[in-house]
N, CA, C and O atoms as a GROMACS GRO file, in nm:
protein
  588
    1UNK      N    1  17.708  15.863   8.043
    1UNK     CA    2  17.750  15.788   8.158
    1UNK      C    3  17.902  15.801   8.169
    1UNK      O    4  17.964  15.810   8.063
    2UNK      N    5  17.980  15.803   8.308
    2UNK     CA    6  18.066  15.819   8.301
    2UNK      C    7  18.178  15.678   8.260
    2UNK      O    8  18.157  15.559   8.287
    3UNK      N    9  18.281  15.726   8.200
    3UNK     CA   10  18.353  15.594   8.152
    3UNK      C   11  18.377  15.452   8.270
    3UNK      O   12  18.365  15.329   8.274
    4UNK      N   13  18.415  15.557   8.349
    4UNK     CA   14  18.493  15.471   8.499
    4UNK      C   15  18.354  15.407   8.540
    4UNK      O   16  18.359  15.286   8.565
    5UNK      N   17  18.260  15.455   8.548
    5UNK     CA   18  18.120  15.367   8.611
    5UNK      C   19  18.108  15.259   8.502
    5UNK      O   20  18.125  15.140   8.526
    6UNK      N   21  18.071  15.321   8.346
    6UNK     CA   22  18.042  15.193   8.294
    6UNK      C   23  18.145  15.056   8.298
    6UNK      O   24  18.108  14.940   8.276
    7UNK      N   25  18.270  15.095   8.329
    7UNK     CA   26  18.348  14.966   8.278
    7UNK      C   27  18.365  14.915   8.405
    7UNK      O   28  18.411  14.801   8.410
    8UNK      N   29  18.336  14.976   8.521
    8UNK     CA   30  18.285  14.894   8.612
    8UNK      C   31  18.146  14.798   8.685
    8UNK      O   32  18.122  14.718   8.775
    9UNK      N   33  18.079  14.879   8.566
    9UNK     CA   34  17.968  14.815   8.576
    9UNK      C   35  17.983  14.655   8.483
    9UNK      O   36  17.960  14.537   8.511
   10UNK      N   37  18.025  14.717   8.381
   10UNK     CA   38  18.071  14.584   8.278
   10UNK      C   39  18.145  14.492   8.332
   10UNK      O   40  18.123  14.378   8.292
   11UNK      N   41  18.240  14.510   8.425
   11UNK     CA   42  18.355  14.431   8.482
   11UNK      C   43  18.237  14.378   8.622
   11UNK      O   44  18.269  14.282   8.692
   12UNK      N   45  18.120  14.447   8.646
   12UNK     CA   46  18.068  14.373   8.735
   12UNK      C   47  17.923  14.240   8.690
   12UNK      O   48  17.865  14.153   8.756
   13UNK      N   49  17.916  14.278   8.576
   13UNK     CA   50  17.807  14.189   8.440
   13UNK      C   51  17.898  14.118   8.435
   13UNK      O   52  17.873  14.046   8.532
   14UNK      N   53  18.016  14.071   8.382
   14UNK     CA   54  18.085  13.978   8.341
   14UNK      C   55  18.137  13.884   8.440
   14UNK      O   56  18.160  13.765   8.419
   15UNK      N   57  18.155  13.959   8.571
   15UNK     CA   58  18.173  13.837   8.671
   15UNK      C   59  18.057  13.799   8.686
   15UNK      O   60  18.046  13.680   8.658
   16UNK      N   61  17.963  13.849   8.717
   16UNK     CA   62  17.893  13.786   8.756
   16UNK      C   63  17.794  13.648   8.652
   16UNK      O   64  17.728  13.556   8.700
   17UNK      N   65  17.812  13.673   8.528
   17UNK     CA   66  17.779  13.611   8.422
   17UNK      C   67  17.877  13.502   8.430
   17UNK      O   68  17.823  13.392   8.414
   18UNK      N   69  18.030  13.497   8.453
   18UNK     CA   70  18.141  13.462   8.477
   18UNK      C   71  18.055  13.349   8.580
   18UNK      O   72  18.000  13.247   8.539
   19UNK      N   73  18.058  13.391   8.708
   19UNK     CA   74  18.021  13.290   8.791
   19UNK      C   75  17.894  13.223   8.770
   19UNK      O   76  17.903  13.104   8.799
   20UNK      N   77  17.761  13.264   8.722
   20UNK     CA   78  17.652  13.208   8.688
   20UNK      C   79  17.732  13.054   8.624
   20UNK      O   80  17.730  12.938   8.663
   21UNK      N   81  17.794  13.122   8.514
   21UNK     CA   82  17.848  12.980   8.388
   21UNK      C   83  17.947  12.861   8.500
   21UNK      O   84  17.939  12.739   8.488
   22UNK      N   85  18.020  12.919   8.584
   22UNK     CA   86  18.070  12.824   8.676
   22UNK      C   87  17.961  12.747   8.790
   22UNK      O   88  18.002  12.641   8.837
   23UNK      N   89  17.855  12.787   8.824
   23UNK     CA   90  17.774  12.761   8.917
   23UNK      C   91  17.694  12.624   8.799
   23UNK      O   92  17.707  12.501   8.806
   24UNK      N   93  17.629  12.692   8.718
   24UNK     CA   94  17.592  12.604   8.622
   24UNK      C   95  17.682  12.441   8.579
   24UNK      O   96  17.649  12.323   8.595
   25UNK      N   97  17.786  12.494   8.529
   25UNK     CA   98  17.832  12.393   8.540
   25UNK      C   99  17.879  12.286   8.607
   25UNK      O  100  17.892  12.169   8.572
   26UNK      N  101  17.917  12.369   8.758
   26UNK     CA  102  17.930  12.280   8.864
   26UNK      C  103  17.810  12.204   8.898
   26UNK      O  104  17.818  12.090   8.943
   27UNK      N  105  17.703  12.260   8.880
   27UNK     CA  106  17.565  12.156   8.902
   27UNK      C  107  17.517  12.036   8.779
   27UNK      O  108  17.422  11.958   8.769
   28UNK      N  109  17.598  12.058   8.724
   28UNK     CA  110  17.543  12.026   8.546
   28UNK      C  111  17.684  11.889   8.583
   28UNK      O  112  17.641  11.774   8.582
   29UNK      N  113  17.776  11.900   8.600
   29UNK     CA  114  17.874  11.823   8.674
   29UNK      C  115  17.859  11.701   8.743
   29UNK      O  116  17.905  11.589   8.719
   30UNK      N  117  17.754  11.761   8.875
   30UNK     CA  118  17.704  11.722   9.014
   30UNK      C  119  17.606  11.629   8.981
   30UNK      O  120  17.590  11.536   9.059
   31UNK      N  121  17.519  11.638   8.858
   31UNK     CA  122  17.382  11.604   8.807
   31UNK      C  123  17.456  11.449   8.731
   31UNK      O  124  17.396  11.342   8.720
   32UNK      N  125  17.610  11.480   8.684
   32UNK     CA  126  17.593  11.370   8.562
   32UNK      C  127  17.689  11.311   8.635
   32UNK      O  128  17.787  11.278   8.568
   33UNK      N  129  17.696  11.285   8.760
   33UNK     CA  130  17.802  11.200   8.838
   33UNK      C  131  17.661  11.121   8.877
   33UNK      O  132  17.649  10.999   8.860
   34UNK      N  133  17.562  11.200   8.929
   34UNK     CA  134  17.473  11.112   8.996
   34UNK      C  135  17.374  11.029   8.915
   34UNK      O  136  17.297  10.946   8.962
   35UNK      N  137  17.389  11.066   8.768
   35UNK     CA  138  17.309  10.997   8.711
   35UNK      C  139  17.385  10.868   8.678
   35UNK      O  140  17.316  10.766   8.680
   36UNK      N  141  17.541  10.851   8.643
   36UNK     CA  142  17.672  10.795   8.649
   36UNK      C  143  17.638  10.703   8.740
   36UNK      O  144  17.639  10.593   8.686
   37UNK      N  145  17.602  10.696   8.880
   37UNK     CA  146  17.604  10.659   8.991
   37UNK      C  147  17.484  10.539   9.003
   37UNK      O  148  17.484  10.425   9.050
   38UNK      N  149  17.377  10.632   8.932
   38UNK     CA  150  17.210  10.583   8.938
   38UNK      C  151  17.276  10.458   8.836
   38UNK      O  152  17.267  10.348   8.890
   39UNK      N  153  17.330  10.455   8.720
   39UNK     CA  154  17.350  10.390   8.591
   39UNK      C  155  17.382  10.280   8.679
   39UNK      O  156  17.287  10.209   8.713
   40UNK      N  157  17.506  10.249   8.725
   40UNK     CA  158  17.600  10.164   8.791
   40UNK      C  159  17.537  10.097   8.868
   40UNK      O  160  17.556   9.977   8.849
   41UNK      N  161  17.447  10.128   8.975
   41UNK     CA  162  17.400  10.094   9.098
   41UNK      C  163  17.258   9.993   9.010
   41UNK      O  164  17.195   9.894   9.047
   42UNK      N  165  17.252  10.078   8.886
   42UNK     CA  166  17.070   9.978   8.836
   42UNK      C  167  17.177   9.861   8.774
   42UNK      O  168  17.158   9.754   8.832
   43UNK      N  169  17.266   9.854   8.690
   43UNK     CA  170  17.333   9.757   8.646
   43UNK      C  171  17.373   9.667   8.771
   43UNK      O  172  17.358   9.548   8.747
   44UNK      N  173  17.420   9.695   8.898
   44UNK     CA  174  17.455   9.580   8.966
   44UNK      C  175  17.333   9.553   9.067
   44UNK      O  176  17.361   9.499   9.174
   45UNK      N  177  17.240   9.577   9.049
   45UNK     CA  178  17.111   9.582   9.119
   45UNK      C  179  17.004   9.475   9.030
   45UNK      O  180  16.915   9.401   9.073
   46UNK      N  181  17.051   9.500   8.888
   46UNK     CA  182  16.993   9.425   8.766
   46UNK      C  183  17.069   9.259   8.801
   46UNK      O  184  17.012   9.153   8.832
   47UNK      N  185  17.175   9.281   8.787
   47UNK     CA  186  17.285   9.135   8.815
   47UNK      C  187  17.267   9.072   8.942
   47UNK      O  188  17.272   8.949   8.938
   48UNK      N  189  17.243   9.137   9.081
   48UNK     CA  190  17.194   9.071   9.194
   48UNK      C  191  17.046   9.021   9.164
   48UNK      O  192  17.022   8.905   9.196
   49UNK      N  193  16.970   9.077   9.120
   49UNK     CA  194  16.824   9.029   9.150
   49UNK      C  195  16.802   8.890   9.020
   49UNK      O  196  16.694   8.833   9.004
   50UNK      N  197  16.920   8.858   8.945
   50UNK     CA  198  16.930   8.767   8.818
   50UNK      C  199  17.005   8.661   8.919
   50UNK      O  200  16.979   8.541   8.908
   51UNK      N  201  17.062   8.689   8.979
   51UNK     CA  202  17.183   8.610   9.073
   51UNK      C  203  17.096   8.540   9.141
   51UNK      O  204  17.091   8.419   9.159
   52UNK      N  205  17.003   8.654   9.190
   52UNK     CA  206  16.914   8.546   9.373
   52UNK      C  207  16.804   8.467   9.294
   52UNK      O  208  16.758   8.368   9.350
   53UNK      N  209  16.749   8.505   9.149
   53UNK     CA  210  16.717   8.418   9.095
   53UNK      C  211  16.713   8.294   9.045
   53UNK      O  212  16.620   8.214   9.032
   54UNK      N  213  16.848   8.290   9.015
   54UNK     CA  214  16.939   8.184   8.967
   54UNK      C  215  16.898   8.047   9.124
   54UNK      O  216  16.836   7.941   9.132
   55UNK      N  217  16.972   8.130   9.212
   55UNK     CA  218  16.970   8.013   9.312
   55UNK      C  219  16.899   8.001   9.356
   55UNK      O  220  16.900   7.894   9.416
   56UNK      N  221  16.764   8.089   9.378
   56UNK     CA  222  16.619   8.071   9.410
   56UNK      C  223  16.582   7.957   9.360
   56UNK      O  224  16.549   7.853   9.417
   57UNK      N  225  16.593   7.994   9.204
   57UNK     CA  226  16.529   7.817   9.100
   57UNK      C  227  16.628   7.699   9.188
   57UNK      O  228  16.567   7.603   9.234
   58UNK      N  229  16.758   7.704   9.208
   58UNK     CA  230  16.804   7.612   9.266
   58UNK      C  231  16.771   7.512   9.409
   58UNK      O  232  16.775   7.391   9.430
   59UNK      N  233  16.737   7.631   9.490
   59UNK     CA  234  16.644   7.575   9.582
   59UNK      C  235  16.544   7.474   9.597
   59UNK      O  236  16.520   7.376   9.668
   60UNK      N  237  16.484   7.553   9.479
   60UNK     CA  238  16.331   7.520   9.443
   60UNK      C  239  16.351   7.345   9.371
   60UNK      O  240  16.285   7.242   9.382
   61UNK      N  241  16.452   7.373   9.312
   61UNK     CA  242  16.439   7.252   9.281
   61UNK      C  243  16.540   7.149   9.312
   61UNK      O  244  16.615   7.082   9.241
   62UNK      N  245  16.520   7.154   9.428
   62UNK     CA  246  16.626   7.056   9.510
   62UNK      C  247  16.522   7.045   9.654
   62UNK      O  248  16.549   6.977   9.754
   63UNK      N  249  16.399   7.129   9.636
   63UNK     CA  250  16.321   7.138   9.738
   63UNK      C  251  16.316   6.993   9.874
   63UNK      O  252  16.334   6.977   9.994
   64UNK      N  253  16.279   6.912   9.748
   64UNK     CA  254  16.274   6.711   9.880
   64UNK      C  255  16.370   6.655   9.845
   64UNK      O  256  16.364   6.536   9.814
   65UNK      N  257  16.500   6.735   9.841
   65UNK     CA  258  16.612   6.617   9.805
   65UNK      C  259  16.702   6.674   9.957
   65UNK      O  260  16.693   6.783  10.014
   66UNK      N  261  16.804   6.529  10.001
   66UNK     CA  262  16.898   6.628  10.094
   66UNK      C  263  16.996   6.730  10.010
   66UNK      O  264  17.071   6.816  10.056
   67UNK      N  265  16.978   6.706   9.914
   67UNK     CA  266  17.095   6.848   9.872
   67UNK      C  267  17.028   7.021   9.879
   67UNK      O  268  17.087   7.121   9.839
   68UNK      N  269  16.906   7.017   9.934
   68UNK     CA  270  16.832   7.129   9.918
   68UNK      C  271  16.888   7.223  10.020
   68UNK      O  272  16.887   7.346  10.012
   69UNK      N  273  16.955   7.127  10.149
   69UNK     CA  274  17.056   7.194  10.259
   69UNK      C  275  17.187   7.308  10.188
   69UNK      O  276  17.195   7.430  10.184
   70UNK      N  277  17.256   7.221  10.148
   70UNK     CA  278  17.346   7.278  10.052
   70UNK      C  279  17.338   7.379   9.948
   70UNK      O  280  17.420   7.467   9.920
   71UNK      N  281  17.207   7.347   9.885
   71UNK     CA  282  17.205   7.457   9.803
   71UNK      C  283  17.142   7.606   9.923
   71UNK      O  284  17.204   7.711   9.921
   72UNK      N  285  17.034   7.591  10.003
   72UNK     CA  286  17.024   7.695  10.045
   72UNK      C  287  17.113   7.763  10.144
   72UNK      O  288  17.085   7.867  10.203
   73UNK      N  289  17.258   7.674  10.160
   73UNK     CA  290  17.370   7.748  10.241
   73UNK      C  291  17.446   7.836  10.121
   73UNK      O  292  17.510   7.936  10.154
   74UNK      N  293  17.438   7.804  10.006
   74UNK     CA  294  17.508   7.858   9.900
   74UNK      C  295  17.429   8.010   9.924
   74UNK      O  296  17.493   8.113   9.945
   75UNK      N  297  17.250   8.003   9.914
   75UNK     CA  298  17.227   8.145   9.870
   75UNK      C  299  17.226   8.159  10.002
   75UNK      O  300  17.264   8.273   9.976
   76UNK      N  301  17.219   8.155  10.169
   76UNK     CA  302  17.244   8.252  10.234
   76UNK      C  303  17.338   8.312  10.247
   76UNK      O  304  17.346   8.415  10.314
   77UNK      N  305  17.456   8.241  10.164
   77UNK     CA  306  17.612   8.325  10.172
   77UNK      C  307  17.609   8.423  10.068
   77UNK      O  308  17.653   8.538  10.077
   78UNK      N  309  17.548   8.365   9.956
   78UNK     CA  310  17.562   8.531   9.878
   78UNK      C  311  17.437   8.588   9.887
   78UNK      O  312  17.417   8.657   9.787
   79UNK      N  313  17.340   8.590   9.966
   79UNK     CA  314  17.270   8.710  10.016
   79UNK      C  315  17.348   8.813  10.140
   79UNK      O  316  17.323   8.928  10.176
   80UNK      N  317  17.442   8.723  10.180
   80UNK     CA  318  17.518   8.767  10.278
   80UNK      C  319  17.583   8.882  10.229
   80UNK      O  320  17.609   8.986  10.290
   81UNK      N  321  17.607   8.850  10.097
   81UNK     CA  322  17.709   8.946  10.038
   81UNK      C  323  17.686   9.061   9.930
   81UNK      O  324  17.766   9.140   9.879
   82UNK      N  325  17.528   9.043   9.908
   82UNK     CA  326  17.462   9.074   9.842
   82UNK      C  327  17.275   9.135   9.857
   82UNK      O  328  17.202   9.192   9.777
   83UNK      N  329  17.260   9.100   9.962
   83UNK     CA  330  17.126   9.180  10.004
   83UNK      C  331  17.104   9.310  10.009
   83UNK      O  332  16.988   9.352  10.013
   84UNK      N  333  17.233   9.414  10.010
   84UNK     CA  334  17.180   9.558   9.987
   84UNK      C  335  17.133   9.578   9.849
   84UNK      O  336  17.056   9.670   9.824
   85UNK      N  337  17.190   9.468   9.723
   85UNK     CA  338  17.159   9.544   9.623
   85UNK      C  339  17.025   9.474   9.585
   85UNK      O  340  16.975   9.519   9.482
   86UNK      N  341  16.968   9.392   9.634
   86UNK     CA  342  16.792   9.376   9.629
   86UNK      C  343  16.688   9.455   9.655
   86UNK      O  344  16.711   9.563   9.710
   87UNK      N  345  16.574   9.423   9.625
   87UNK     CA  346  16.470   9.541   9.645
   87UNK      C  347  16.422   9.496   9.789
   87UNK      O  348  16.432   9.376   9.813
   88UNK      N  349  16.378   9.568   9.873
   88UNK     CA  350  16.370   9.531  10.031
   88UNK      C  351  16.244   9.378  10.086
   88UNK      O  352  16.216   9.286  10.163
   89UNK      N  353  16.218   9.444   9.990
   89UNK     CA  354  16.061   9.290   9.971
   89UNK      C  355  16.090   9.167   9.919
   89UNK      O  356  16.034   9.061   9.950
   90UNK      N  357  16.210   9.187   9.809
   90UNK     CA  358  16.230   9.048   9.730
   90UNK      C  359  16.343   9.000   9.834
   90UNK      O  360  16.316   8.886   9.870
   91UNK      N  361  16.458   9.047   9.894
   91UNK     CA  362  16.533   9.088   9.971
   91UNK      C  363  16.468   8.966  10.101
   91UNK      O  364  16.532   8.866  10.133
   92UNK      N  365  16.363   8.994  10.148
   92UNK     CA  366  16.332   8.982  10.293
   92UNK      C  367  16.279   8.830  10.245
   92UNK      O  368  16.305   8.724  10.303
   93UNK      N  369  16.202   8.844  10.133
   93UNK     CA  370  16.131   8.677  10.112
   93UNK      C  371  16.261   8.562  10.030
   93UNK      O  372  16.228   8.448   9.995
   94UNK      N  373  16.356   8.598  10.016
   94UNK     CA  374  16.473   8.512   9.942
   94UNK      C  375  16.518   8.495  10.109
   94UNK      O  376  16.561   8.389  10.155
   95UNK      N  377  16.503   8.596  10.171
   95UNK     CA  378  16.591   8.529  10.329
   95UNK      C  379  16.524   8.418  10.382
   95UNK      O  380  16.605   8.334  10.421
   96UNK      N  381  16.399   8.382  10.400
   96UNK     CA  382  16.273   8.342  10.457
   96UNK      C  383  16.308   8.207  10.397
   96UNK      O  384  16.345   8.107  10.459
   97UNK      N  385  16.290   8.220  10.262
   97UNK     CA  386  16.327   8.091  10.160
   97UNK      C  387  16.423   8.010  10.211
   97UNK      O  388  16.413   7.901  10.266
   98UNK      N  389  16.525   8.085  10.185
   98UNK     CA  390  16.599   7.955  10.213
   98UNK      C  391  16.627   7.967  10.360
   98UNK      O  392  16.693   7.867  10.389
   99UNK      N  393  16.612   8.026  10.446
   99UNK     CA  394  16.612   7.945  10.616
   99UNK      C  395  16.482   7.838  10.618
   99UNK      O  396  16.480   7.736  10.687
  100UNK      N  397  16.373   7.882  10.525
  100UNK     CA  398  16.272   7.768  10.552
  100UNK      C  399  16.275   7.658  10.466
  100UNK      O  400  16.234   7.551  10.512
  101UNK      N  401  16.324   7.663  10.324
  101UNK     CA  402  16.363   7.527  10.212
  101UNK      C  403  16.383   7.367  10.307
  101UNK      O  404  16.306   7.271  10.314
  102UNK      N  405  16.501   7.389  10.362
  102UNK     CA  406  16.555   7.289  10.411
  102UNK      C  407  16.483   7.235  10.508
  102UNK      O  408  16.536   7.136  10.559
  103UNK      N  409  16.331   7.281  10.572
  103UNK     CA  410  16.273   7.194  10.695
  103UNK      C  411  16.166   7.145  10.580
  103UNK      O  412  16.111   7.039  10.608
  104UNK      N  413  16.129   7.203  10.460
  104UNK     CA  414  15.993   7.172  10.427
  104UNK      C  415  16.001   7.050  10.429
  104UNK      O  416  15.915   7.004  10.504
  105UNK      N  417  16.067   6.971  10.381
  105UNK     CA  418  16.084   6.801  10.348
  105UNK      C  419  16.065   6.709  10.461
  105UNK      O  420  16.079   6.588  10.446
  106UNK      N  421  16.041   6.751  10.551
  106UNK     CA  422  16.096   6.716  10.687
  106UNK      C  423  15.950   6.752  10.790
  106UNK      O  424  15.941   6.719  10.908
  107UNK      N  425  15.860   6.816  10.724
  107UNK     CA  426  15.732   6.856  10.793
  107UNK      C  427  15.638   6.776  10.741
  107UNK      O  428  15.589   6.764  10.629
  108UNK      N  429  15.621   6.717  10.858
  108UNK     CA  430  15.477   6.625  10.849
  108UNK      C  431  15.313   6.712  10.848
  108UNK      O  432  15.211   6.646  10.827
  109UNK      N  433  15.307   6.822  10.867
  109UNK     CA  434  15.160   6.888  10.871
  109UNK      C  435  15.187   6.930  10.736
  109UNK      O  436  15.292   6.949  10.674
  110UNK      N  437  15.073   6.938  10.708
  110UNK     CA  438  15.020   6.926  10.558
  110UNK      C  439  15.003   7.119  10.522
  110UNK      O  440  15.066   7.185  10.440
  111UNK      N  441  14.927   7.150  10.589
  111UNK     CA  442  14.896   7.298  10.609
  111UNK      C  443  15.039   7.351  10.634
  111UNK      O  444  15.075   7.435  10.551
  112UNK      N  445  15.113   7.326  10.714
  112UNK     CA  446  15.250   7.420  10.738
  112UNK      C  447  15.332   7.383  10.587
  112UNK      O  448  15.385   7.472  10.520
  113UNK      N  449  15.331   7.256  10.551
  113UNK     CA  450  15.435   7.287  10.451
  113UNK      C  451  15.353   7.355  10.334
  113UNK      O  452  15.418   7.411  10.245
  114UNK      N  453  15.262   7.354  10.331
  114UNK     CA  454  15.173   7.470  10.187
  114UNK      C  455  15.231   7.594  10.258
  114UNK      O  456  15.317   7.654  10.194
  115UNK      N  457  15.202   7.635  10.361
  115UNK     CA  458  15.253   7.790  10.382
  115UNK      C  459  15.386   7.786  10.384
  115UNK      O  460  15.429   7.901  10.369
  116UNK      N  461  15.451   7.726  10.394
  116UNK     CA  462  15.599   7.734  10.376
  116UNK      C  463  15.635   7.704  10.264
  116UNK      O  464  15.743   7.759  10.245
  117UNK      N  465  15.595   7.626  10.146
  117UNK     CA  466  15.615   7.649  10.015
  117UNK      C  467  15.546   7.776   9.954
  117UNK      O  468  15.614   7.854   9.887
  118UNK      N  469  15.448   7.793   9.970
  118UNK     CA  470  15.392   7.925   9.914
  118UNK      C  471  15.462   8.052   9.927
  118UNK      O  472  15.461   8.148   9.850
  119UNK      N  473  15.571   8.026  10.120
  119UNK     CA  474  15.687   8.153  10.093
  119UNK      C  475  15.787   8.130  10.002
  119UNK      O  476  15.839   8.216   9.930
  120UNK      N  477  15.817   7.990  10.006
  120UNK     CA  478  15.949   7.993   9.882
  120UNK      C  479  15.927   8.023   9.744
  120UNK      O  480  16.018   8.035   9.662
  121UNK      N  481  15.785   8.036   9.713
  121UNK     CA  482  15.743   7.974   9.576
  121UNK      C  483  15.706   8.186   9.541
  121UNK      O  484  15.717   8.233   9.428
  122UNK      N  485  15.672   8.262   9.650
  122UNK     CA  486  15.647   8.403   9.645
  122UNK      C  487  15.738   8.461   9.599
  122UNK      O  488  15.728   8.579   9.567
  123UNK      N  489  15.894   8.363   9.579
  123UNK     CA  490  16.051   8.490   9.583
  123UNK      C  491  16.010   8.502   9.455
  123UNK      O  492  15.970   8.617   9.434
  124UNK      N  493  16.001   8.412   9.335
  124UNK     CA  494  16.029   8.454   9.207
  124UNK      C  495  15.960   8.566   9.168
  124UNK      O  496  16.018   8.665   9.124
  125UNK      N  497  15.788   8.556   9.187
  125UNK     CA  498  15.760   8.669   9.112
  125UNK      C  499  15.762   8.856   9.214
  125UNK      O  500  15.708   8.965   9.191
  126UNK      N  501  15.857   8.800   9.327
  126UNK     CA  502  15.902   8.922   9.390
  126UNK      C  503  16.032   9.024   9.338
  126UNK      O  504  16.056   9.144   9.330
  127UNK      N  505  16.114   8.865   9.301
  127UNK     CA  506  16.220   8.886   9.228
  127UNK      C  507  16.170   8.934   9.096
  127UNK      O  508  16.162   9.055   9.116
  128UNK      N  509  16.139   8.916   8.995
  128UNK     CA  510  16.067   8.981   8.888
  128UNK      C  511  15.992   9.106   8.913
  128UNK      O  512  16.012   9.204   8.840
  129UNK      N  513  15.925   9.111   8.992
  129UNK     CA  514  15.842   9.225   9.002
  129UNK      C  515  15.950   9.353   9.072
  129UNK      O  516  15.913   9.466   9.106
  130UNK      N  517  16.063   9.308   9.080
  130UNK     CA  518  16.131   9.408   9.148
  130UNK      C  519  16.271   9.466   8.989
  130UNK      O  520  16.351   9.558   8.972
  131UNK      N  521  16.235   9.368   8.926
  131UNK     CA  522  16.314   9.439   8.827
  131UNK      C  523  16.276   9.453   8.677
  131UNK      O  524  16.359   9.469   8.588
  132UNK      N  525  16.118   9.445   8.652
  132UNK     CA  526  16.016   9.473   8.561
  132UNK      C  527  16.103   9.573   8.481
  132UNK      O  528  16.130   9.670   8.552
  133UNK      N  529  16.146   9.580   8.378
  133UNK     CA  530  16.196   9.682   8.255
  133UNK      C  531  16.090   9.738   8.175
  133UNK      O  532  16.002   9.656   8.149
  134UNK      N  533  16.074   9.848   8.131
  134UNK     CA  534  16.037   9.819   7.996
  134UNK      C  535  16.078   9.732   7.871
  134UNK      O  536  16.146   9.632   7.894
  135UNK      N  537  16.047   9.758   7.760
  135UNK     CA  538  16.078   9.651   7.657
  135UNK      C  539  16.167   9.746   7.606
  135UNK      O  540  16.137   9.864   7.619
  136UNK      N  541  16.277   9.712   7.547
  136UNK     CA  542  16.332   9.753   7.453
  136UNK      C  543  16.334   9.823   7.348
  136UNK      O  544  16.432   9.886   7.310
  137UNK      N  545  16.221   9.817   7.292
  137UNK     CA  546  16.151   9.866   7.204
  137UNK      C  547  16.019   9.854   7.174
  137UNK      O  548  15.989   9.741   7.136
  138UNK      N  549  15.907   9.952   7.179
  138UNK     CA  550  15.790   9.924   7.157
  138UNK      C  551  15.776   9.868   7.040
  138UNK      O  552  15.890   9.874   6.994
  139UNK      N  553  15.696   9.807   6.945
  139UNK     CA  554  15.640   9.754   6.863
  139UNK      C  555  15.560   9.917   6.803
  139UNK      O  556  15.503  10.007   6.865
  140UNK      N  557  15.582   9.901   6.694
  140UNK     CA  558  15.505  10.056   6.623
  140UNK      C  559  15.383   9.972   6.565
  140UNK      O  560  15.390   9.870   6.496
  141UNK      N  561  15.247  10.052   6.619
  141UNK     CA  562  15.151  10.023   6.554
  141UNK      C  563  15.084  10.032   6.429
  141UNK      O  564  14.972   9.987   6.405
  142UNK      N  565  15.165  10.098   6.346
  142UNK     CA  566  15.197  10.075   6.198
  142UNK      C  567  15.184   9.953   6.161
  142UNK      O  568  15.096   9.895   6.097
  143UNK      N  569  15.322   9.903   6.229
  143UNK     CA  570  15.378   9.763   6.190
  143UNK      C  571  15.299   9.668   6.202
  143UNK      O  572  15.270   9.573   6.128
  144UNK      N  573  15.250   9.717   6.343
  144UNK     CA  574  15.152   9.574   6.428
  144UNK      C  575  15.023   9.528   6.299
  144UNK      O  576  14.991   9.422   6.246
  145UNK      N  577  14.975   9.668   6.288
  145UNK     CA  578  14.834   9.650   6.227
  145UNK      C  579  14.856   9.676   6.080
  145UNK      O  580  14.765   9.649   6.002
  146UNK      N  581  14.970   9.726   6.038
  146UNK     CA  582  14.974   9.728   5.895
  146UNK      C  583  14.888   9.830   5.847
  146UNK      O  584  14.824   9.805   5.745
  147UNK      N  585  14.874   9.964   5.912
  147UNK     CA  586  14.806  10.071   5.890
  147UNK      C  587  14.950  10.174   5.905
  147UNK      O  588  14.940  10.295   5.892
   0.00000   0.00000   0.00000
């Protein structure tokens, strides 16, 4: 083979091997920003859905008192500020809640306030069901059964 072909052939293997390793890495880059991103977004997604919890129970239990007003102006302001990072279902029934908390006390039909507690009483295990983890650690069945 002639010299001048091969070392241009070589000089054309090496860029191009050259750029493969840059392409790669730029995706390999691209991949661990977004997983970076995913991390961040489940951590403050974890802390909102603990948050609307928090004042959910508060609601709930201020349900026949007049302070039940007050507390459910508290969570429509930080849903205000905070509803993108909920799951769209737990999200929609924490809104429902507390615009409806504050009349239940105040409703004389018997049937409307069951359906209107039954929406307030739906946030928690929406709220839970929207941020179900695994455990931490499985339990080894070794251990469990001593086998």
């Amino acid at each position: 083979m002639d010299p001048v072909l091969a070392g241009l052939l070589g000089a054309l293997i090496g860029a191009g091997v050259a750029l493969a390793g840059s392409l790669l890495q730029a995706r390999t880059a691209r991949l661990q920003r977004r997983d970076q991103y995913r991390l961040a977004a489940l951590d403050r997604r974890l802390q909102a859905h603990q948050e609307a919890f928090t004042l959910w129970t508060r609601v709930l239990w201020s349900i026949s008192e007049a302070s039940v007003s007050e507390r459910a102006g508290d969570a429509q302001e930080w849903w205000i500020q905070n509803c993108l990072y909920l799951d769209p279902a737990a999200s929609e029934a924490f809104r429902k809640a507390f615009l409806t908390a504050p009349s239940i006390r105040h409703t004389d039909d018997l049937h409307l306030r069951k359906l209107e507690m039954a929406d307030v009483m739906r946030v928690g295990d929406l709220l839970l069901t929207a941020v179900s983890l695994p455990p931490i650690a499985e339990p080894s069945r070794k251990i469990a059964t001593g086998a």
